[in-house]
N, CA, C and O atoms as a GROMACS GRO file, in nm:
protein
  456
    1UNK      N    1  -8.843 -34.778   4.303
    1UNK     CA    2  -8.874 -34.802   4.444
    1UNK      C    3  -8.747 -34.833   4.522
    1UNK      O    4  -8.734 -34.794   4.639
    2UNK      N    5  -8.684 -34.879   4.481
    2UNK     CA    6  -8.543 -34.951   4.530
    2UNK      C    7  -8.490 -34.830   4.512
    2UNK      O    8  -8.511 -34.792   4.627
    3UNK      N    9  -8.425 -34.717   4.450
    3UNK     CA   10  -8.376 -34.605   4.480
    3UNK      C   11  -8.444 -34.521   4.558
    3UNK      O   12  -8.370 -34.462   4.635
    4UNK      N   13  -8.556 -34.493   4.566
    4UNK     CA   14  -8.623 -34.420   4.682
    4UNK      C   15  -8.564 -34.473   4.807
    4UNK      O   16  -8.484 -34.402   4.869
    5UNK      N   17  -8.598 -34.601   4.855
    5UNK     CA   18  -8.519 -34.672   4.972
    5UNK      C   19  -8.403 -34.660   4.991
    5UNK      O   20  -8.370 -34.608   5.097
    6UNK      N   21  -8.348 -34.682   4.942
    6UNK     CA   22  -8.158 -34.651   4.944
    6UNK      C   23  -8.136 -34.471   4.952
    6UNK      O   24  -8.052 -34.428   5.031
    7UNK      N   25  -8.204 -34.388   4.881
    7UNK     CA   26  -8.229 -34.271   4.908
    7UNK      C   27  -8.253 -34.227   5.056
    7UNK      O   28  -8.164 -34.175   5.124
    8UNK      N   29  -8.380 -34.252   5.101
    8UNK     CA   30  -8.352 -34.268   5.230
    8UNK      C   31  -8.308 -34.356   5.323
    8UNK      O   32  -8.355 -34.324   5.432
    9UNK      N   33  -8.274 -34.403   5.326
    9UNK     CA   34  -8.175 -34.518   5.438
    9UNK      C   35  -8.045 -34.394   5.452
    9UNK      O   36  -8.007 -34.352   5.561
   10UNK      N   37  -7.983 -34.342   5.303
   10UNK     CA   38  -7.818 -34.296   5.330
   10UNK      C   39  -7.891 -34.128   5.401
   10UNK      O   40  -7.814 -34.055   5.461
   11UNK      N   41  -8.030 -34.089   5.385
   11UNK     CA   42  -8.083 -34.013   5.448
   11UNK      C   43  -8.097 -33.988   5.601
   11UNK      O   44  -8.070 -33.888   5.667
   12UNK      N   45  -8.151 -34.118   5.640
   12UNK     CA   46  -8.132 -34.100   5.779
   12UNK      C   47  -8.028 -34.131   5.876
   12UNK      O   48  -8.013 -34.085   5.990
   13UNK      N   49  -7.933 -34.245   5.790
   13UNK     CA   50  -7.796 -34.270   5.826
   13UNK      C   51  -7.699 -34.163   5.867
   13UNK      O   52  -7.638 -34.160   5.974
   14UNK      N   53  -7.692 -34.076   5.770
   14UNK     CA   54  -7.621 -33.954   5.784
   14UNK      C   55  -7.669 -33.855   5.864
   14UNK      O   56  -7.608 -33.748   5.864
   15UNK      N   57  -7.772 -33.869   5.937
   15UNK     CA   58  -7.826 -33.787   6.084
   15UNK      C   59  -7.754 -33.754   6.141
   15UNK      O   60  -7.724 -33.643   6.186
   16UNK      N   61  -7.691 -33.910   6.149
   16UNK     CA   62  -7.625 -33.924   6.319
   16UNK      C   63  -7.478 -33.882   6.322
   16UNK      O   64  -7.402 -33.879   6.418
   17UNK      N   65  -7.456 -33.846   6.183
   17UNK     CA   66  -7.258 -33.827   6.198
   17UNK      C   67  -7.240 -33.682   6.295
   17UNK      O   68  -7.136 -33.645   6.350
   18UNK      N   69  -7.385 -33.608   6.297
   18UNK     CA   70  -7.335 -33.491   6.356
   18UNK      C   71  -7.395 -33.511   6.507
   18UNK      O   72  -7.475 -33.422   6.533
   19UNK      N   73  -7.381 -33.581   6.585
   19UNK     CA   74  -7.434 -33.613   6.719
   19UNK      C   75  -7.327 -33.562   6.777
   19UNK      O   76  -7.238 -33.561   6.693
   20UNK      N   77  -7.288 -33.516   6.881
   20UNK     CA   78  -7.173 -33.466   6.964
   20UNK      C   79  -7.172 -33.560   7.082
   20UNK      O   80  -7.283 -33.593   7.125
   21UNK      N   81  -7.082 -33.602   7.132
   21UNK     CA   82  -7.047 -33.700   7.206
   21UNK      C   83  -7.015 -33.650   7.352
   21UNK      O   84  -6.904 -33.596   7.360
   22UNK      N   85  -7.082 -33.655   7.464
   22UNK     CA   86  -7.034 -33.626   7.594
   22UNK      C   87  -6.914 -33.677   7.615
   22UNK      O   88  -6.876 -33.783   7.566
   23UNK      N   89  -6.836 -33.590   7.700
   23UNK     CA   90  -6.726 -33.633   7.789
   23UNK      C   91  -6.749 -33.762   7.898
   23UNK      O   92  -6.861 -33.785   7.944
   24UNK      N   93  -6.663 -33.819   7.924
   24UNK     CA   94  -6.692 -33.893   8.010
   24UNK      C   95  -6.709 -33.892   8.134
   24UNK      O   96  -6.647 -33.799   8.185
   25UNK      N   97  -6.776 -33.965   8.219
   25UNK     CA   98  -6.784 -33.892   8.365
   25UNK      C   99  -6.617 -33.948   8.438
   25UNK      O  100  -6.568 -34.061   8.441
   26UNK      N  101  -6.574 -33.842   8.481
   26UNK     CA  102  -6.478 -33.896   8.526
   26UNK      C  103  -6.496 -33.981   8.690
   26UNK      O  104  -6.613 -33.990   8.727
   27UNK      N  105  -6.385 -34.042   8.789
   27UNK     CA  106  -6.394 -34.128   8.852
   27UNK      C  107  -6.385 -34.040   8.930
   27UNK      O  108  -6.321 -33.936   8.914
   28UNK      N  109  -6.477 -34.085   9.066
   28UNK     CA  110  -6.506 -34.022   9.151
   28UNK      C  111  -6.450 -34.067   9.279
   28UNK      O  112  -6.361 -34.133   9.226
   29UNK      N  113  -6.428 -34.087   9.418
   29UNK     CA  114  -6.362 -34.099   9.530
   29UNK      C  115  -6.480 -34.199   9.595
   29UNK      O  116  -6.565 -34.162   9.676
   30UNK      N  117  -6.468 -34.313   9.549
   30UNK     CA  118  -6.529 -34.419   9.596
   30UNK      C  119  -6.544 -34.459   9.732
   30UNK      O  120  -6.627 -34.539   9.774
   31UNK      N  121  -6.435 -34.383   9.815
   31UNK     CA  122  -6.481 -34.420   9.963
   31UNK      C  123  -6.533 -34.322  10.032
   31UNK      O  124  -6.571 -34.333  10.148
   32UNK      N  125  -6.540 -34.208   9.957
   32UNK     CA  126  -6.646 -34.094  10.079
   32UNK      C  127  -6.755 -34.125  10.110
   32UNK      O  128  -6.840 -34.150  10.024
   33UNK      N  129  -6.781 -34.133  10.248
   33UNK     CA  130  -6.885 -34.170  10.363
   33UNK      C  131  -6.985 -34.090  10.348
   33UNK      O  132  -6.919 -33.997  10.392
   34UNK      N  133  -7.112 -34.028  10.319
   34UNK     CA  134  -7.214 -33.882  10.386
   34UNK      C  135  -7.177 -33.818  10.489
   34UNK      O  136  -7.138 -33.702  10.487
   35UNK      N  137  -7.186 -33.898  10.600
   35UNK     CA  138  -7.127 -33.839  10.712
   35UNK      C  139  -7.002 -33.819  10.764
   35UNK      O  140  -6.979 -33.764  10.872
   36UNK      N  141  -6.917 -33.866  10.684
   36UNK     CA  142  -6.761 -33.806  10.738
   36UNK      C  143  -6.683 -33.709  10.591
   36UNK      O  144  -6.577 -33.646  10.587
   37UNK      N  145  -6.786 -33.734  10.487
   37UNK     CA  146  -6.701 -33.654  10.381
   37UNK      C  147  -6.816 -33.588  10.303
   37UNK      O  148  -6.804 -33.472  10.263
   38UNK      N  149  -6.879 -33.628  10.291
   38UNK     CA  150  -6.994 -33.516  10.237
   38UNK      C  151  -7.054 -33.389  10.311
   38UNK      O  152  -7.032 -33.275  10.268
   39UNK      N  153  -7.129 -33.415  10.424
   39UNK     CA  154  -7.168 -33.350  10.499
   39UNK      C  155  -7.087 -33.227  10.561
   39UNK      O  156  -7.132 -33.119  10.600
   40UNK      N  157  -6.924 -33.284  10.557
   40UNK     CA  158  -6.829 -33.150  10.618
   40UNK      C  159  -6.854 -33.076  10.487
   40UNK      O  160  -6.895 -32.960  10.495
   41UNK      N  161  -6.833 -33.130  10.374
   41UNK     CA  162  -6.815 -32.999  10.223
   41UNK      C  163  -6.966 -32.885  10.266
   41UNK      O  164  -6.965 -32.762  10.277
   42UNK      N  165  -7.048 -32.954  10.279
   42UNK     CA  166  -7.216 -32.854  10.257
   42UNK      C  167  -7.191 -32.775  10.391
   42UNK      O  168  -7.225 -32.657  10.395
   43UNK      N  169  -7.131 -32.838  10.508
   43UNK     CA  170  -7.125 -32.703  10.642
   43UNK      C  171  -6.986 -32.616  10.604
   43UNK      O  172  -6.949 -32.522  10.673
   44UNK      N  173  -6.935 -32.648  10.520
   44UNK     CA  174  -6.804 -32.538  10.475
   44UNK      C  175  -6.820 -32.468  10.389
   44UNK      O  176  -6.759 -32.361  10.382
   45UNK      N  177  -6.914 -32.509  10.293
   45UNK     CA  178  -6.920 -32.437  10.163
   45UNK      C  179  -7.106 -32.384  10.129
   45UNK      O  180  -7.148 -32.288  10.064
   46UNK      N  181  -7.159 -32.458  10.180
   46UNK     CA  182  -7.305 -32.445  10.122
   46UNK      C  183  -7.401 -32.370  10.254
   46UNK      O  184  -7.508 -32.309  10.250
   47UNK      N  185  -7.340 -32.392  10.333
   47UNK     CA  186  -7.525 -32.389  10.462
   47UNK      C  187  -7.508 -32.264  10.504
   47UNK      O  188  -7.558 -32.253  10.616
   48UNK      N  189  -7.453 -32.152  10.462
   48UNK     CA  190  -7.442 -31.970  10.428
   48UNK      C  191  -7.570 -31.971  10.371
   48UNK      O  192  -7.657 -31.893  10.406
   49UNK      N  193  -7.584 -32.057  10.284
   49UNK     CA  194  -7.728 -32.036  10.190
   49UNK      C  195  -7.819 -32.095  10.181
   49UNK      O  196  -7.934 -32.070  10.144
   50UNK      N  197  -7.747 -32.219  10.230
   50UNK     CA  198  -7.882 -32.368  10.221
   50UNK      C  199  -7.927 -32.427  10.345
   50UNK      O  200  -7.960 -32.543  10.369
   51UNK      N  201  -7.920 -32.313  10.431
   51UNK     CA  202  -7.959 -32.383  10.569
   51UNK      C  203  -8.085 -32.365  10.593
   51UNK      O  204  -8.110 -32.309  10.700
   52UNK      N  205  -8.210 -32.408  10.497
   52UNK     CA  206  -8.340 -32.400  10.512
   52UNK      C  207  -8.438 -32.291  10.465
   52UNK      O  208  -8.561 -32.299  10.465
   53UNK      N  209  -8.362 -32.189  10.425
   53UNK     CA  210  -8.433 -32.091  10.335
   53UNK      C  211  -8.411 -32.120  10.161
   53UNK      O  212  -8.508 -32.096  10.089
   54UNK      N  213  -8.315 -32.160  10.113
   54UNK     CA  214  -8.293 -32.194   9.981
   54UNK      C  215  -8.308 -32.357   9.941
   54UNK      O  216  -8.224 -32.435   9.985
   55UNK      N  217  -8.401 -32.398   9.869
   55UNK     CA  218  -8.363 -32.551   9.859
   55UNK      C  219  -8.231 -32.570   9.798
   55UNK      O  220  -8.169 -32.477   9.747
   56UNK      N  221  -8.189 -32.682   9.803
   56UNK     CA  222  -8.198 -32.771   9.938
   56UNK      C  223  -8.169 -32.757  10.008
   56UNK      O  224  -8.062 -32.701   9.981
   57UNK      N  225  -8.182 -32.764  10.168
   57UNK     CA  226  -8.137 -32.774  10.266
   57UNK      C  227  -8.026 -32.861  10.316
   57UNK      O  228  -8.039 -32.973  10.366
   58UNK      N  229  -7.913 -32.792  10.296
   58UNK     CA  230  -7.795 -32.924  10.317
   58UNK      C  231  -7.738 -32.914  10.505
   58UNK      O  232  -7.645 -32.960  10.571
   59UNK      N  233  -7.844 -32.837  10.527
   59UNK     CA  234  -7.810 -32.878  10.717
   59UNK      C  235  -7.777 -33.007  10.743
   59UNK      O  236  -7.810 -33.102  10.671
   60UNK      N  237  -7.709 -33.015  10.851
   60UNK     CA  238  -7.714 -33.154  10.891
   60UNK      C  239  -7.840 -33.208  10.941
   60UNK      O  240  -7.928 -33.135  10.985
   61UNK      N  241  -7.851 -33.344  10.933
   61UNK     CA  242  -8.007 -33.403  10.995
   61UNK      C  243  -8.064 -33.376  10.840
   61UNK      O  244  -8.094 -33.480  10.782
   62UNK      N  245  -8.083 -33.265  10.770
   62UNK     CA  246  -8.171 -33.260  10.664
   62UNK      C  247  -8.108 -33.299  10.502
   62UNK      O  248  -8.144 -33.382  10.418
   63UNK      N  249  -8.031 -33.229  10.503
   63UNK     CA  250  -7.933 -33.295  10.391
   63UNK      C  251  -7.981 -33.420  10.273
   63UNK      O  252  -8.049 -33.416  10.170
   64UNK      N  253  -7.935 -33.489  10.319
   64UNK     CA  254  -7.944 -33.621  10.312
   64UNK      C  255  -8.076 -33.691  10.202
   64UNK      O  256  -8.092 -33.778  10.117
   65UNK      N  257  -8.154 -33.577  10.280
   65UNK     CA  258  -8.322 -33.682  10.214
   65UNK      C  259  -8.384 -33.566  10.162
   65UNK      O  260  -8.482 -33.584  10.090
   66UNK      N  261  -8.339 -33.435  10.188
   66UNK     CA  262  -8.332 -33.348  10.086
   66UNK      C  263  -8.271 -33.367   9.960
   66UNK      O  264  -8.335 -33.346   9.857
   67UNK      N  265  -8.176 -33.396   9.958
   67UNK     CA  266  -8.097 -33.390   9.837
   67UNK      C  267  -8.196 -33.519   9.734
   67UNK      O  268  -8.237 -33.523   9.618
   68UNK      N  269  -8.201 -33.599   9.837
   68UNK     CA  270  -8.251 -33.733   9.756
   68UNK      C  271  -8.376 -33.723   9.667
   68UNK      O  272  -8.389 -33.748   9.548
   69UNK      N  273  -8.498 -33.662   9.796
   69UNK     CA  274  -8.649 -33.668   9.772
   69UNK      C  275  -8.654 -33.527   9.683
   69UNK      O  276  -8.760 -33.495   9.630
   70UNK      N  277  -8.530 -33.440   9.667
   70UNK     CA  278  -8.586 -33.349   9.606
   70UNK      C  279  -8.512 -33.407   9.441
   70UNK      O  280  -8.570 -33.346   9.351
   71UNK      N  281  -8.398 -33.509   9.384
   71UNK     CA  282  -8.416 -33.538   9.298
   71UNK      C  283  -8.316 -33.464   9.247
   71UNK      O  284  -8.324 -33.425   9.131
   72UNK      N  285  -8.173 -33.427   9.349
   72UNK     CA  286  -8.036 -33.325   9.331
   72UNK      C  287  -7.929 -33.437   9.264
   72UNK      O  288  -7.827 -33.405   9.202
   73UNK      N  289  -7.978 -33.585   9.292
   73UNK     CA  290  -7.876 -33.682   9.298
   73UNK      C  291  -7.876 -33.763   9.178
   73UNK      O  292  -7.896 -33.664   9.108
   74UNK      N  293  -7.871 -33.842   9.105
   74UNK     CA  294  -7.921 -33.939   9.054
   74UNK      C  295  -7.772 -34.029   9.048
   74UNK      O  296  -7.661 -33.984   9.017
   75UNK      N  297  -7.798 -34.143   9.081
   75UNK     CA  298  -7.742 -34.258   9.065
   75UNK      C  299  -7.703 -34.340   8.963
   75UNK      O  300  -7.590 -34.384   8.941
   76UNK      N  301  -7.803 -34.358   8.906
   76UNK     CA  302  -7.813 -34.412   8.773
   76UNK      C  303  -7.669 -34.316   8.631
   76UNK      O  304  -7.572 -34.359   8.570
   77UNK      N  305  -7.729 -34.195   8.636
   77UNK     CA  306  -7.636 -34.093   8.617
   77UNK      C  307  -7.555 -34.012   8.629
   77UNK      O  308  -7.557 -33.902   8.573
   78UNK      N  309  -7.454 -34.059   8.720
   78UNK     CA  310  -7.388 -33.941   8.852
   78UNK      C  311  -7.329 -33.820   8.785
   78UNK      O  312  -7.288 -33.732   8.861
   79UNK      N  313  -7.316 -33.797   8.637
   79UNK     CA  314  -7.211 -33.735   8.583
   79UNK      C  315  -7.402 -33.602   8.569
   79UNK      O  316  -7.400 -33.486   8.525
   80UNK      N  317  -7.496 -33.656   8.607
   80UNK     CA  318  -7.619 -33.537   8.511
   80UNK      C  319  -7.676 -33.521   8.656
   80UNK      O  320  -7.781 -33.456   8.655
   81UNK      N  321  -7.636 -33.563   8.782
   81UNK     CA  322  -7.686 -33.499   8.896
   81UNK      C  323  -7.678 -33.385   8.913
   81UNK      O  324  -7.574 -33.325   8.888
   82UNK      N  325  -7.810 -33.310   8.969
   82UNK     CA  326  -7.786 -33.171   8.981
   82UNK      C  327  -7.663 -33.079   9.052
   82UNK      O  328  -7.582 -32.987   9.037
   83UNK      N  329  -7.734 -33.212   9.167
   83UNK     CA  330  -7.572 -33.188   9.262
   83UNK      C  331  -7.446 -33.144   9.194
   83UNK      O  332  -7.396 -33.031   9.197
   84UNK      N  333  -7.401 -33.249   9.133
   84UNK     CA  334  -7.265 -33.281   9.069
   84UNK      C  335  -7.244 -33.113   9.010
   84UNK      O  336  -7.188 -33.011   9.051
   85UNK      N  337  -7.304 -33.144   8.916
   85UNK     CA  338  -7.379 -33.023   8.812
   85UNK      C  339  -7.309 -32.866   8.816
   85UNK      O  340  -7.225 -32.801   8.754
   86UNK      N  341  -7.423 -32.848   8.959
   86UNK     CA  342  -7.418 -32.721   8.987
   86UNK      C  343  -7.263 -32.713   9.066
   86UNK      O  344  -7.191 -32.635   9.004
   87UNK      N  345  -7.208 -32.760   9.161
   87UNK     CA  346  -7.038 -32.753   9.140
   87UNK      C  347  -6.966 -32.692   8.952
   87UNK      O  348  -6.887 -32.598   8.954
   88UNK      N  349  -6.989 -32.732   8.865
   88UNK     CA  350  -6.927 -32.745   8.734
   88UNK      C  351  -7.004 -32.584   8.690
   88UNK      O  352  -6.967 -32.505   8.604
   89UNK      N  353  -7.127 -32.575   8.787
   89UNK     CA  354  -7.193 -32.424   8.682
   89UNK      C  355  -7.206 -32.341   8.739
   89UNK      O  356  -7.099 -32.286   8.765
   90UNK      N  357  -7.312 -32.283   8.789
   90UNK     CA  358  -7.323 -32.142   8.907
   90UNK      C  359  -7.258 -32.140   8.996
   90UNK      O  360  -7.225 -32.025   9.023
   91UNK      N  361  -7.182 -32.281   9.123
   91UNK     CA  362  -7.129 -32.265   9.233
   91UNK      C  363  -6.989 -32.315   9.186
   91UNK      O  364  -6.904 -32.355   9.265
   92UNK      N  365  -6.973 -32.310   9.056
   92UNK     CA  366  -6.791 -32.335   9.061
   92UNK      C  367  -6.680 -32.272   9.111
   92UNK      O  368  -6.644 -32.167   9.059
   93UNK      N  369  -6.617 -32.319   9.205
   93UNK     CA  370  -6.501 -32.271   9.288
   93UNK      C  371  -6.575 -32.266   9.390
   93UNK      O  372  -6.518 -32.180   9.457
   94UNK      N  373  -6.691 -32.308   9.466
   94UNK     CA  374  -6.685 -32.309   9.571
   94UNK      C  375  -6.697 -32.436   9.672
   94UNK      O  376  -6.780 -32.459   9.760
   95UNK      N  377  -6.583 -32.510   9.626
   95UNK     CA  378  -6.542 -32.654   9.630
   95UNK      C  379  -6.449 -32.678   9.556
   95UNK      O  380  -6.438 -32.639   9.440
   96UNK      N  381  -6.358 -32.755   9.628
   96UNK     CA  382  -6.248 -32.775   9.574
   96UNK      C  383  -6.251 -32.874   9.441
   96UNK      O  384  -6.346 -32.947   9.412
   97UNK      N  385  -6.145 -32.866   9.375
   97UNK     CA  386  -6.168 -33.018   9.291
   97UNK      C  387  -6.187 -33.177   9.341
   97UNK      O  388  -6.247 -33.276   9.298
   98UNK      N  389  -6.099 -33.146   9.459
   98UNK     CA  390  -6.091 -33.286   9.544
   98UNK      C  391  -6.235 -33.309   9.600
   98UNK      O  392  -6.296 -33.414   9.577
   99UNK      N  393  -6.288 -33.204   9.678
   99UNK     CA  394  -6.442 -33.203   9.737
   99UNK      C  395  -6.564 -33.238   9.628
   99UNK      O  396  -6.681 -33.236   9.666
  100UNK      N  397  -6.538 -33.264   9.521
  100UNK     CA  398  -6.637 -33.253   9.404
  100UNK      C  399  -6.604 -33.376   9.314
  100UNK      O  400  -6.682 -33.427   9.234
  101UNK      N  401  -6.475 -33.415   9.337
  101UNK     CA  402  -6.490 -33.545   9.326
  101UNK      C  403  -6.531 -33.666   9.416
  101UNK      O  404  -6.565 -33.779   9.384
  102UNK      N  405  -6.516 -33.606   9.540
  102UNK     CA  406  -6.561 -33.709   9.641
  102UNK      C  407  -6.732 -33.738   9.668
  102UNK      O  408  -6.783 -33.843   9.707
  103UNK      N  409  -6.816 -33.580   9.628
  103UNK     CA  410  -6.928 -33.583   9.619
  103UNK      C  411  -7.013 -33.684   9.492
  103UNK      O  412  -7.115 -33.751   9.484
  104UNK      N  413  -6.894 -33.643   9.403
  104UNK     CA  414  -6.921 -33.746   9.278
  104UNK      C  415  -6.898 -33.827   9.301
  104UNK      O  416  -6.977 -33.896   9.237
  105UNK      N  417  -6.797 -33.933   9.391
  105UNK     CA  418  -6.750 -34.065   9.411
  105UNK      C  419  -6.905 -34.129   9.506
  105UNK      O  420  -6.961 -34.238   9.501
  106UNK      N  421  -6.929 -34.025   9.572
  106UNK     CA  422  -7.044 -34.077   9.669
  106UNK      C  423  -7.167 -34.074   9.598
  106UNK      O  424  -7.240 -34.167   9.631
  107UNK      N  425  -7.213 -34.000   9.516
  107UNK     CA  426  -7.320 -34.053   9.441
  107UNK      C  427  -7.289 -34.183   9.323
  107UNK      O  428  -7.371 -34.275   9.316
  108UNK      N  429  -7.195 -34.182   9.256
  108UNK     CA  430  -7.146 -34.333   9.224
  108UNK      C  431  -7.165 -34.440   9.284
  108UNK      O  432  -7.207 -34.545   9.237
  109UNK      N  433  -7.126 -34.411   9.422
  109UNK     CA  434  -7.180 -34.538   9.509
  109UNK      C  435  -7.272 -34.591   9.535
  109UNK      O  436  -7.282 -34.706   9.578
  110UNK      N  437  -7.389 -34.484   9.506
  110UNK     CA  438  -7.527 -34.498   9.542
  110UNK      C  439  -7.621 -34.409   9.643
  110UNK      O  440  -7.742 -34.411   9.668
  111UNK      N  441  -7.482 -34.308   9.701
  111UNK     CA  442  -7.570 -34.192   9.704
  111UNK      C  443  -7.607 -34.221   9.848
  111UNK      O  444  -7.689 -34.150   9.905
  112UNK      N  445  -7.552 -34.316   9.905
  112UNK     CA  446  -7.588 -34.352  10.074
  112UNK      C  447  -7.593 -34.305  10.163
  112UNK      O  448  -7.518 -34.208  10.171
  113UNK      N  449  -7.699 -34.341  10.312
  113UNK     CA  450  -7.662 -34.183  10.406
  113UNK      C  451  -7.598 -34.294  10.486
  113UNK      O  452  -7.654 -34.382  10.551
  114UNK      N  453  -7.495 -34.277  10.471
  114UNK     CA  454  -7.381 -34.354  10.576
  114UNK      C  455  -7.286 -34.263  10.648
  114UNK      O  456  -7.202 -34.310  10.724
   0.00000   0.00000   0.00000
């Protein structure tokens, strides 16, 4: 009985050696505002496409509580926001590195419509 146990214990122990480890989220631009640094990136880069026919709507006035209520953002996780995200996957390069960290710095913060 005592080798069965020890049998599995080094059984399930050894699961975990092959887990792969995320990168870290890197640091984001802690003082971008919504309205003085977010909002210019989505009318430069995004509202060709997202001005109310494609969700989300990153118009101005709509933006904001789009992004939120539709669940683009998360706070808790800024590095697994969709937002963030989709910069890094389908829309890469269309934002700078600097613009994509500041979007990331602003959901770090909490994602505020300030």
């Amino acid at each position: 009985m005592i080798l069965l146990t020890g049998s599995i214990i080094l059984i399930l122990a050894g699961c975990t050696k092959y887990v792969i480890p995320t990168p870290p989220c890197p640091e984001g631009d802690m003082t971008a505002t919504f309205a003085a640094d977010i909002q210019p990136i989505f009318n430069k880069n995004c509202i060709a496409c997202h001005s109310g026919n494609q969700s989300p709507d990153l118009s101005e006035g709509w933006s904001h509580e789009e992004l939120i209520d539709g669940g683009f953002v998360d706070t808790d996780f800024p590095c697994e926001s969709i937002l963030y995200q989709k910069f890094s996957d389908t829309h890469d390069g269309r934002a700078t590195e600097e613009e994509v960290l500041m979007i990331l710095g602003w959901i770090q913060n909490g994602a505020q419509d300030n």
